[in-house]
N, C-alpha and C positions, 0 to 999 in steps of 0.2 A: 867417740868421746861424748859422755851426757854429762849434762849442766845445766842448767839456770840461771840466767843472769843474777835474776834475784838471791838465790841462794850466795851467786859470786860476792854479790854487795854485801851481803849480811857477813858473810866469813874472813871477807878481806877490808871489812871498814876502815881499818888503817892506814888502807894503802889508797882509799880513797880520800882518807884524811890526809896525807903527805903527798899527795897529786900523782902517787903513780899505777893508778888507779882511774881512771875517767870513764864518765857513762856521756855517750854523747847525746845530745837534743832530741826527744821524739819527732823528728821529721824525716824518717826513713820507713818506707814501705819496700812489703818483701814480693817480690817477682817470682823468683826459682824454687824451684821444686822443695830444695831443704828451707828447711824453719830454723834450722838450728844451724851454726855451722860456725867452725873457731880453726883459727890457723895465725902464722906469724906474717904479718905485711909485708905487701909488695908494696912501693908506691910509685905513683904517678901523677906530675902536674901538668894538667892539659886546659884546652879552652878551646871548647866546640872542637875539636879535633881528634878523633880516636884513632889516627894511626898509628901509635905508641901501645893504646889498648890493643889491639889488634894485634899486632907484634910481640908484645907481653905474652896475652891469651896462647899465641903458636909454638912457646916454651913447654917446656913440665913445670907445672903449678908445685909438685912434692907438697901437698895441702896446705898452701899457702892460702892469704886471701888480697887480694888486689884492690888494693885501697886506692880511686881513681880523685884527685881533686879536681871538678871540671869546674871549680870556681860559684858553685852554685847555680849555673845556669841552666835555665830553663824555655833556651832558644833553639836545642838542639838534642837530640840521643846520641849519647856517647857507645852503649852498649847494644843490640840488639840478639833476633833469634841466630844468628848465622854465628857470633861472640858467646852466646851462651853454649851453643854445642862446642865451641873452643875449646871451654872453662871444661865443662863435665867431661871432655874425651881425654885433656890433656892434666886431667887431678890437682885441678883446682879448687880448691872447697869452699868459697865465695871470690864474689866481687861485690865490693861496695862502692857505689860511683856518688858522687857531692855532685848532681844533674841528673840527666835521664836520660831512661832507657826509650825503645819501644818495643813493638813483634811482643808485646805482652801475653799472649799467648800460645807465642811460640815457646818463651823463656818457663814459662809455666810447666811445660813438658821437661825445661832441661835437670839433670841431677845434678844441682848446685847452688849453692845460696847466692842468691841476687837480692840485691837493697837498691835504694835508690831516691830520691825526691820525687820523681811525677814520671808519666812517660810524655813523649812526642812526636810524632810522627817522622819530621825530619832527621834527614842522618846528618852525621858530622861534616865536617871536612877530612879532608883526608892528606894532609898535606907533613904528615910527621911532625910539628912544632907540639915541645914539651921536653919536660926536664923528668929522670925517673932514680928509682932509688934517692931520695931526698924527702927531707919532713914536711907534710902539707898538712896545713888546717882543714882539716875536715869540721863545719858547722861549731868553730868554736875552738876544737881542740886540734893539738898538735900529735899528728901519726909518722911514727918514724921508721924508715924501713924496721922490720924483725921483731916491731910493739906483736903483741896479740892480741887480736881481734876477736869477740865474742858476741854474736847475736843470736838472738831466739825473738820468739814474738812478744816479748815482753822490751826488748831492747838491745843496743849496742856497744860495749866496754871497751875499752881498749887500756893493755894496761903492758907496762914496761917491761914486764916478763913472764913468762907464761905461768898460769896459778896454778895451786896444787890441786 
């Protein structure tokens, strides 16, 4: 699939005039290999805990994109290199995490969109608490399981049905 976000915004202005259309905040940097990558949400609401992501990641992706709300923090990585080979073996075609990643170099290698707020060295917990398939805010805006997801290095849309 090729796109541009921008081109998205220009063509679907409507639909970002009647809100089912959203461009989220530039505050996501891209980790994974693709720059590009669009698929229907997964989601997940976690806090510092990525054994949900993890669990998720060890499904088939069927090029979805796994939209993690780790509530914006930036006390822990949610995702790292050993989740990123998850993503790309099991046809995932992003993760988008609300927190961070680390092994930024490792993720760097994998074939998969990774986004993210910052990286951090430390890992999560690991204790399974969160809630998944349910609508989280992601940086403003409400993602619901099956929205689609579209980023590129210009940015990230997320809009209530997939666009033509």
């Amino acid at each position: 699939m090729s796109f541009a976000t921008t081109d998205l915004c220009d063509e679907h202005a409507d639909l970002l005039e009647n809100g089912t259309l959203a461009v989220l905040p530039p505050v996501f940097r891209h980790f994974g290999m693709r720059q590009q990558f669009a698929g229907p949400a997964a989601t997940l609401k976690v806090h510092e805990d990525n054994a949900l992501v993890r669990a998720t990641l060890e499904t088939q992706g069927g090029g979805r994109v796994l939209v993690v709300d780790g509530g914006g923090s930036l006390r822990r990585a949610l995702v790292g290199g050993q989740l990123g080979l998850l993503a790309q073996n099991n046809g995932w075609a992003g993760v988008l995490v609300d927190g961070c990643v680390r092994d930024s170099v490792e993720l760097a290698h994998c074939d998969v969109g990774v986004m993210a707020l910052a990286t951090h060295p430390q890992r999560s917990a690991r204790e399974g608490v969160g809630k998944r398939d349910v609508p989280v805010p992601i940086a403003g805006v409400i993602v619901r399981p099956g929205d689609w997801i579209y980023a590129d290095a210009d940015g990230v849309l997320v809009a209530a049905a997939k666009l033509a």
